[in-house]
GUSE-251479 format. One record per residue: residue in one letter; x, y, z of N, C-alpha, C, O in turn. Coordinates in steps of 0.1 Angstrom, whole numbers, plus 5000, padded with zeros to 4 digits. Last residue first. Example, Ala and Ser with C-alpha at 12.3 -4.5 7.8 and 13.67 -1.06 7.14 Angstrom:
2
S512849785071513749895071512950005079513450115080;A513249435078512349555078513249675078514249675085;
***
This chain:
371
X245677897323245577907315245877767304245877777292;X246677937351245377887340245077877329243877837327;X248878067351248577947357247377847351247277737348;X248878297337249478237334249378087338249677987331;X247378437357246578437346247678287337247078187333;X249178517377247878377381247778367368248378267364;X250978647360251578527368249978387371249878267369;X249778837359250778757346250678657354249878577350;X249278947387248078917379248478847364247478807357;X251778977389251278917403249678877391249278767390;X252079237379253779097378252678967382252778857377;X251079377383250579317374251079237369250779177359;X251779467416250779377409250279297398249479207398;X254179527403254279437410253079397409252879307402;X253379727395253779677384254179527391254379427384;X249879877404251279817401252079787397251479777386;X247180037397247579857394249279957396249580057390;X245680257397246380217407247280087408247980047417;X244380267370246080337373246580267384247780227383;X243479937356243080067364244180097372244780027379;X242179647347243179727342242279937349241280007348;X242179307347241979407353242779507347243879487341;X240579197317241179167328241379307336240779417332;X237579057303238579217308239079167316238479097324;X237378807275236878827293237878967292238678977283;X235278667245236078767252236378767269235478717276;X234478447235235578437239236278547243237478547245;X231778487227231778397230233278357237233278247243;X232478817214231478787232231278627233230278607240;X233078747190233778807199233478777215234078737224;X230578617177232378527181233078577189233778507196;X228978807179228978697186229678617186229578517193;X229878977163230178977178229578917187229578937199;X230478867141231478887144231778937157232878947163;X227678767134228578697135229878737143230378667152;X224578847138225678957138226978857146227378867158;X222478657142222478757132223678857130223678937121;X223378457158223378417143223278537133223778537122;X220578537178222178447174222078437157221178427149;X217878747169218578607173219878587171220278637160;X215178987163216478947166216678817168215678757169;X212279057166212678957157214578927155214978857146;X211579167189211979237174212379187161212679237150;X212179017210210879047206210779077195209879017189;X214879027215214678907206213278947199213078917187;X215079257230215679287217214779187207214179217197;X214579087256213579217253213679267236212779307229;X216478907260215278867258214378967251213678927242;X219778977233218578997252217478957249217178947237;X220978997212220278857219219478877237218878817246;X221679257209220479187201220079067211218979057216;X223879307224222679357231221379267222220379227228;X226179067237225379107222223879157231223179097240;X227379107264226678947261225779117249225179217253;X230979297262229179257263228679167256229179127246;X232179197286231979307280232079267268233079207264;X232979007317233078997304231779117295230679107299;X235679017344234479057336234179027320235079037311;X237378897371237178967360235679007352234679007359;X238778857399237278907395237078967382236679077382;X240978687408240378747394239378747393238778667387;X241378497425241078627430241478707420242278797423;X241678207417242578247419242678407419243678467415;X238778207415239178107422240278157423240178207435;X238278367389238078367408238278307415238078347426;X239478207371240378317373239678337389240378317399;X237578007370239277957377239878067379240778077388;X235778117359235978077369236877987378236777937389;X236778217333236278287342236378207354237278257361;X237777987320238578037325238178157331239078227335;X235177867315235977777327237377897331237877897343;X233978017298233278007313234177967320234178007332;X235578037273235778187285235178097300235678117311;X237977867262237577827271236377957280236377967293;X239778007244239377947240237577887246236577867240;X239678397248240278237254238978107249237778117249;X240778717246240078597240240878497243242178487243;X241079017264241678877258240778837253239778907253;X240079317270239779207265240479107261240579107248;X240479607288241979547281241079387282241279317292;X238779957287239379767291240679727282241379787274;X239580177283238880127293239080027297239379987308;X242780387273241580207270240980247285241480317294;X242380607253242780617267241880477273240680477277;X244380597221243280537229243880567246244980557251;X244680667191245380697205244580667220244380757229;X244280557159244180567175245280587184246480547185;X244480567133244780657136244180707149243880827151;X245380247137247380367130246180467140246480467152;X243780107159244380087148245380257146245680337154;X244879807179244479937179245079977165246079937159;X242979507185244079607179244079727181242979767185;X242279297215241779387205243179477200244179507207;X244178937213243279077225243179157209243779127199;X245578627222244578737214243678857216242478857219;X248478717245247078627245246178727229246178847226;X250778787257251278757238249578667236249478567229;X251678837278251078737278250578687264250178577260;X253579107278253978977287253378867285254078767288;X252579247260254279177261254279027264254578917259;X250579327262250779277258251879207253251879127244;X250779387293249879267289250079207278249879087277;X252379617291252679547295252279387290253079297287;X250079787275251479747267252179587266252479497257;X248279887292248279747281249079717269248879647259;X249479947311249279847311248679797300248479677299;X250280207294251480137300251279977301252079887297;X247780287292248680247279249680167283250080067276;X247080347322246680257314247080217302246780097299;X249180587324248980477333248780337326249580247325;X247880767305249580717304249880637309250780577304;X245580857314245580757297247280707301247580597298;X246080927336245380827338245680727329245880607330;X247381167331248481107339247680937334248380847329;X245081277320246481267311247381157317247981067310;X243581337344243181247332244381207325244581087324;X243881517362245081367363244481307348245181227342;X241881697365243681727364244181587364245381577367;X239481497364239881577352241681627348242381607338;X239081537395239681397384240181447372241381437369;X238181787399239381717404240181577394241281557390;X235881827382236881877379238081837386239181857380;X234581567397235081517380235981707378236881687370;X234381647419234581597419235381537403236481487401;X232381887412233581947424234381777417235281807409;X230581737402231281827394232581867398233581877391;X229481627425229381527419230381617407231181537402;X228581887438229281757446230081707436231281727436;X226481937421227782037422228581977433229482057436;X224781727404224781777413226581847412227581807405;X223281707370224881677380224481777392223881887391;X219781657361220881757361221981637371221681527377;X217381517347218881467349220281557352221381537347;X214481507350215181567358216781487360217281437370;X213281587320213381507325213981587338213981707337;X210581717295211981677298211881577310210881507313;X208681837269208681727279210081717284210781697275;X208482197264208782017262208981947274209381977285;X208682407277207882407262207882277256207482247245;X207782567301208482447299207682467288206582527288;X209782897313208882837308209082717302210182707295;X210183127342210382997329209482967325208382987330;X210783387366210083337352210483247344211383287337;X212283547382211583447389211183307376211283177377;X214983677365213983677376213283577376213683497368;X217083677345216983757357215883757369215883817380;X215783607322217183557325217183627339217283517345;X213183667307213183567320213983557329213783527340;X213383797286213283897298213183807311213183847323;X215583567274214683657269214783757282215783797288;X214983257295215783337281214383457277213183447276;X214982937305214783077308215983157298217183137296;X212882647303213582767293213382887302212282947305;X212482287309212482437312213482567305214682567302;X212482057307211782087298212182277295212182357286;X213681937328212181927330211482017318210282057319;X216781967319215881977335214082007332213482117335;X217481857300218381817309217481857327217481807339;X216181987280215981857284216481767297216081657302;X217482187279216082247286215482077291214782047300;X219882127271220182187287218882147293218682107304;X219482047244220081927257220182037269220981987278;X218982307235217982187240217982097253217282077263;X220982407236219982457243218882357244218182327254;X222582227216223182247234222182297242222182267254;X221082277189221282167200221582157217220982107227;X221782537186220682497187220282317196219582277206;X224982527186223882577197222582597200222082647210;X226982267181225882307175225182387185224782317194;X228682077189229082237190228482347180228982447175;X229181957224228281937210228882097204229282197210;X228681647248229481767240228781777226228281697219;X227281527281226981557266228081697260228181807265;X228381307307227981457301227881437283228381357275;X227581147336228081187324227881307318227381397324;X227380947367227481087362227881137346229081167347;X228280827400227380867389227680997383228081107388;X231081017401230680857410229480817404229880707400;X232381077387231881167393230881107402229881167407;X236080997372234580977377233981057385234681137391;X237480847342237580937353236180917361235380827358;X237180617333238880657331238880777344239680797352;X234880357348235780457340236980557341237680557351;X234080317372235480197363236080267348237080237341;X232480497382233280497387234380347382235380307389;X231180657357230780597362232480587370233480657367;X231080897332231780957345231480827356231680877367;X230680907298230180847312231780847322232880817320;X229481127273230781057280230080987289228781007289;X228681157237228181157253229381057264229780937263;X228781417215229281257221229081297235229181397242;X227081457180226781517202227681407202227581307194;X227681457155226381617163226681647175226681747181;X230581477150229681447151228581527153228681647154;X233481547142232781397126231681367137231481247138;X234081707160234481717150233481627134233181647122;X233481637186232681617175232581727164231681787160;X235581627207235581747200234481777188234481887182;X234881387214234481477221234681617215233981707219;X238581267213236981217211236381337220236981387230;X240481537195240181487208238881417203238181457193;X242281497164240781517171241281427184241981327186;X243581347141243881457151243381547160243781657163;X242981097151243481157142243881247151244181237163;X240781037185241280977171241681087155240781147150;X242380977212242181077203242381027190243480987184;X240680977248241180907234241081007222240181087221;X239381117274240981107270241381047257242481087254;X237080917271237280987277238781027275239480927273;X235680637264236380717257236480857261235980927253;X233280517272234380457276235280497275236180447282;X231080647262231180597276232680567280233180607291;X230780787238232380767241232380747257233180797264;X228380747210228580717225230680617229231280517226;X228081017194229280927194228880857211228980927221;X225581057170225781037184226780997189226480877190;X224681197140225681107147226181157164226881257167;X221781257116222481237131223581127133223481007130;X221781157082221881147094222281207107223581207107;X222081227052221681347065221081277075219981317079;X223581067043222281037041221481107053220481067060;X225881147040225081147024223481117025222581137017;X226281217066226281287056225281327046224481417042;X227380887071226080977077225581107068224481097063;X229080877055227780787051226680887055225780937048;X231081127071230681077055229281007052228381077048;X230880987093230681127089229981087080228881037078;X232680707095231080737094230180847093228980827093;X234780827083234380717074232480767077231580807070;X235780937103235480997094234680967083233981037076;X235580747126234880877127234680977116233881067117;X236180487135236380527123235380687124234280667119;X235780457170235680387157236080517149236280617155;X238380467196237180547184237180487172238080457165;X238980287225239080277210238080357200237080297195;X237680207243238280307249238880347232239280467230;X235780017243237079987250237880107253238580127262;X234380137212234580027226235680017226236580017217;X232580367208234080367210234280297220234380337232;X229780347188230280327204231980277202232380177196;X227580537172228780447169229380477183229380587188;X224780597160225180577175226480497179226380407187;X222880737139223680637142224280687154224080807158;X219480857129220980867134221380737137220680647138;X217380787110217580927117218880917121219581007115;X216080567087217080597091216980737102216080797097;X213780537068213780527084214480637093214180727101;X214880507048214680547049213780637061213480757063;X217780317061216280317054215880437052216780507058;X221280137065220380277065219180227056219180147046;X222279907067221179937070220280037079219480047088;X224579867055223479817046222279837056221179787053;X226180077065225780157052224480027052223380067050;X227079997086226280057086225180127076224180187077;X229079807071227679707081226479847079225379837073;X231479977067230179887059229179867061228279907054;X231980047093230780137088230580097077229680157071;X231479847123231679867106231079977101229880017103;X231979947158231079947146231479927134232180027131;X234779777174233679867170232979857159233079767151;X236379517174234979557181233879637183232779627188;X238279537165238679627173237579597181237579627193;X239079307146239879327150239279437166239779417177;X236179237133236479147141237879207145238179117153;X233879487139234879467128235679367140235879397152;X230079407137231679517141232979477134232879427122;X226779477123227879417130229379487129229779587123;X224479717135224879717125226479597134226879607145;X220779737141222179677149222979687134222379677124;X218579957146218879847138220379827144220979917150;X215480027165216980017165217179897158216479797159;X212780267167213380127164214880137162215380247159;X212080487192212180487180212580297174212580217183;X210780547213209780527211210580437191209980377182;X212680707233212180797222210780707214209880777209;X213880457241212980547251212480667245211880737252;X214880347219213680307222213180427234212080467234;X217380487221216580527210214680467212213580517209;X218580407245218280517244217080607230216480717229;X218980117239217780177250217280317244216180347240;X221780127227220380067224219280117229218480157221;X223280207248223680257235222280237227221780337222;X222280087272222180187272222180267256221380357253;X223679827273222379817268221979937265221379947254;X227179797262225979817268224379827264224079817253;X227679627230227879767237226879737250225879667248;X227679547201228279507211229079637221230079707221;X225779597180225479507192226279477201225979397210;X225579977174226579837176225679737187225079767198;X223180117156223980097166225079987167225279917157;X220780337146221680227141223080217149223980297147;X217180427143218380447148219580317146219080207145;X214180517128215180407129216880487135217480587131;X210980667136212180627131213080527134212880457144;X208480547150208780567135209980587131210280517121;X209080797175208180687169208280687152208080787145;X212180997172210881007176210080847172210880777167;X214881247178214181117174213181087181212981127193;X215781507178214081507170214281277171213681207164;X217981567191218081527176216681537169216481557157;X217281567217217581697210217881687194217981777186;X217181267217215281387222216081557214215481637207;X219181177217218181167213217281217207216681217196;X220281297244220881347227219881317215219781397205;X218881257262218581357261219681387245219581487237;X220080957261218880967257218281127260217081127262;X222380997271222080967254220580977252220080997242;X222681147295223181197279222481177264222181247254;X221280887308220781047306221381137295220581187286;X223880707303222280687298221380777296220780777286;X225580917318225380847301224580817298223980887290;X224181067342224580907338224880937323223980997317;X223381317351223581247362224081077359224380987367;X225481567329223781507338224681377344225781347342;X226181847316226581797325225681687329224681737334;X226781947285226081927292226381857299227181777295;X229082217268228982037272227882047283227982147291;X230482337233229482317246229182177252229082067246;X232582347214231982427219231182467230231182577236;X235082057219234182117219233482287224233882347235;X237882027231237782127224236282157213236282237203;X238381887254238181817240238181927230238581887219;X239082077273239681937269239681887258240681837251;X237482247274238582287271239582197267240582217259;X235182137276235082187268236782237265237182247254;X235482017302235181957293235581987279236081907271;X235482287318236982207318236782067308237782007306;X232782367317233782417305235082327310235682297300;X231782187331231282167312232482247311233282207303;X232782237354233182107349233282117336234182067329;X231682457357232882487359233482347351234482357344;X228682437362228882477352230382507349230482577339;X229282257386228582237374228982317360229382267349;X229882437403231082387400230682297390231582257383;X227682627403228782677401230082557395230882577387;X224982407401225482557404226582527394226682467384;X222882167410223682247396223882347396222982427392;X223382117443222682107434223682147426224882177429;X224482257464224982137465224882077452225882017448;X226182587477225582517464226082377463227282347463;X227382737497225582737497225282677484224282717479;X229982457514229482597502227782587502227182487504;X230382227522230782347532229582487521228782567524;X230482077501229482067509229182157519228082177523;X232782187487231482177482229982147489228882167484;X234582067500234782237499233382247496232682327502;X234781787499234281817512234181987510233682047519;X235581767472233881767478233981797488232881857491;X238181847472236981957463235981877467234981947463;X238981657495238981827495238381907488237882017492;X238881437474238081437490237981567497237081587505;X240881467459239781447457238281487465237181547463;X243381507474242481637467240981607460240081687456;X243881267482242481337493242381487485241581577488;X242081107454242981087461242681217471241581267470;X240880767439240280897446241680937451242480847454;X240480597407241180647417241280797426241580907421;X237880317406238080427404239380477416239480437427;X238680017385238380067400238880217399239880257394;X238179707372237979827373238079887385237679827396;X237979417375238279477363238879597361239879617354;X240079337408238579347398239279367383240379347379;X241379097426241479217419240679197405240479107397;X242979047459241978997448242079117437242679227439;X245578857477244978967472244178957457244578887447;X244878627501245178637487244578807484243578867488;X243878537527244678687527245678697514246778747514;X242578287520241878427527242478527528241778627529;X243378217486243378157502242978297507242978407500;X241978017457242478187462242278137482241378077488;X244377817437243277827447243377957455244477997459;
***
C-alpha cells in the first residue's frame, strides 16, 4: 500500500542538468529565439551522430512524419504500411496526406514490424512503409530495404524511440536501408528538446523539401538567398524548432552515449533480477531502449496494485487498428494476433538514467510483492 512519503516512480523522465539550463538560459539572452543558429547547429550535431547527410529540425515527430510523407509525394489513393503496435502518430501521418494505411502484424519476440507480414500487403497501392523501432529496438532494416526495393517503395524509419541505437553496423538515422527517419525529442525519450523532433535523410532532393515543408511551403534559392524574396510553391506548414528548444537537444546530445549506457545497465539489471517475460533483443541490435515491457498474466490488476505501491507505470500501445477512428476502415480484434497478445499483457516499467541502483533495488522489490 503506497503511504504519503513513499517514493513514487513513473515510466519515464527526462534528465536536465544546469548545463542544461545554461545553453537555454544563453539563448534567451541572444537576438535568436526562433530557427536560427542553434537550430541549424543541432541538424548538424545530428548529422554527425548518425552519419546522415541532412537533418530537419521541427517541433514533434508527428511534424517529421508527416512532413516525410508530403516530401515522399504521398497523396489520396495511395497506400502506406505500418505497425499496429505504435503510437497513433506512425498511423496518422499517412492519413493527414489523405492516404490509406495498411497494418502489417509484428514479430512476437521484439514487437516490431514483420517484414513477412509486410510483403502480404504491399498493392499496387502501395507508396511506403513506416517500420517503427519499438522500444528502442530497430526492426530488420535490411530485410525491409530489400522488399521495399523490389517494389520501389518509400521507407520512413519512425525511430521515435530510437535515438542512440545501432542496428549492424549503422547508426539508426544514418538511413542507410532508408529514405528519411524521423526522431522524437519528447521529454521520456532518450534525449529532449521538451517538444520536438527531427527528420534525417541523405537524399537532397528530399531534405529541400522537408525544409520548404517544414515552414509554410517557402523557397529561398537562386537570386533570393540574400534578400527580402521567397517564394511558396506548396502547401506547407508551420513546424519549425525554436532555437531554445535546439540550445537544449545540443546540450542533451553530449550525454546521449552516457544515456544508452545508463539504460542497458537497467535493463540488464531487470533482467537478472526479475527473470519476468519481456522483449528480445536480437544478434544485430544494439539498442538505446526506451522502454523496458514485461508481460503479466494479469496486466489490469497488476497495473493497479503497481499504483498503489507508487508505480506509475504504463502500457505501450493499445493496437492503433482497434481505435474507434481506424475500426471505420473496416479494422477489428482479431486482425493482427501477435499484437494483440502483446498489448493484452504488456506494462513499461520504469526505466530512465536518473534511476539508481538503490532505486531499482527499491522498484525489484515492490514489483516483486505483487506479483
Amino acid at each position: 500500500m503506497q503511504t504519503q512519503d513513499m517514493k513514487t516512480y513513473g515510466y519515464g523522465r527526462q534528465n536536465i542538468t544546469q548545463e542544461d539550463i545554461d545553453a537555454v538560459v544563453e539563448v534567451l539572452k541572444s537576438p535568436y529565439l526562433t530557427c536560427g543558429p542553434n537550430v541549424k547547429a543541432f541538424e548538424q550535431t545530428i548529422c554527425d551522430y548518425t552519419g546522415a547527410k541532412y537533418c530537419v529540425a521541427v517541433n514533434s515527430a508527428t511534424s517529421g512524419l508527416h512532413i516525410a510523407m508530403m516530401a515522399a509525394g504521398v497523396k489520396e489513393g495511395d497506400e502506406v504500411i505500418t505497425s499496429p503496435m505504435t503510437f497513433l502518430a506512425s498511423a496518422n501521418c499517412a492519413r493527414f496526406c489523405g492516404a490509406d494505411v495498411k497494418f502489417a502484424d509484428v514479430e512476437k519476440e521484439t514487437a516490431n514490424i514483420d517484414a513477412q507480414e509486410i510483403k502480404k500487403h504491399i498493392s499496387p497501392k502501395t507508396k511506403a512503409v513506416v517500420p517503427v523501432h519499438f522500444a528502442g529496438q530497430s526492426c530488420d532494416m535490411e530485410k525491409i530495404h530489400e522488399i521495399a526495393k523490389e517494389h520501389n517503395l518509400f521507407v520512413i524509419e519512425d525511430a521515435a524511440h530510437a535515438i542512440g541505437s545501432d542496428y549492424k553496423d549503422t547508426k539508426v538515422g544514418s538511413c542507410k536501408y532508408s529514405d528519411m527517419t524521423v526522431f522524437s525529442f519528447h521529454p521520456v525519450k532518450t534525449i529532449t528538446t521538451c517538444e520536438g523532433g527531427a527528420v534525417t535523410t541523405n537524399d537532397e532532393e528530399l531534405y529541400k523539401k522537408l525544409c520548404a515543408f517544414r515552414a509554410h511551403g517557402m523557397h529561398k534559392d537562386g537570386d533570393m538567398v540574400n534578400n527580402w524574396k521567397y517564394e511558396m510553391r506548396e502547401l506547407g506548414y508551420n513546424y519549425r524548432m525554436t532555437d531554445v528548444q535546439a540550445a537544449l537537444g545540443i546540450s542533451q546530445m553530449k550525454r546521449l552515449d552516457k544515456f544508452k549506457k545508463r539504460r542497458r545497465e537497467i535493463v540488464d539489471f531487470y533482467n537478472r533480477e526479475l527473470k519476468l517475460p519481456h522483449l528480445t533483443e536480437k544478434d544485430f541490435s544494439n539498442a538505446c531502449f526506451h522502454l523496458y515491457p514485461i508481460l503479466v498474466e494479469d496486466r489490469e490488476k497488476f497495473y493497479f496494485d503497481a499504483r498503489k505501491a507508487g508505480l506509475n507505470l504504463q502500457v505501450h500501445y493499445i493496437p492503433v487498428h482497434t481505435q474507434p477512428y481506424y475500426r471505420q476502415f473496416g479494422y477489428n480484434w482479431g486482425d493482427f494476433p501477435n499484437a494483440e497478445n502483446y498489448y493484452k499483457h504488456c506494462i513499461s516499467l520504469p526505466l530512465y538514467p536518473d534511476l539508481t541502483d538503490e532505486d531499482l533495488e527499491e522498484i525489484v522489490r515492490r514489483i516483486k510483492g505483487i506479483l
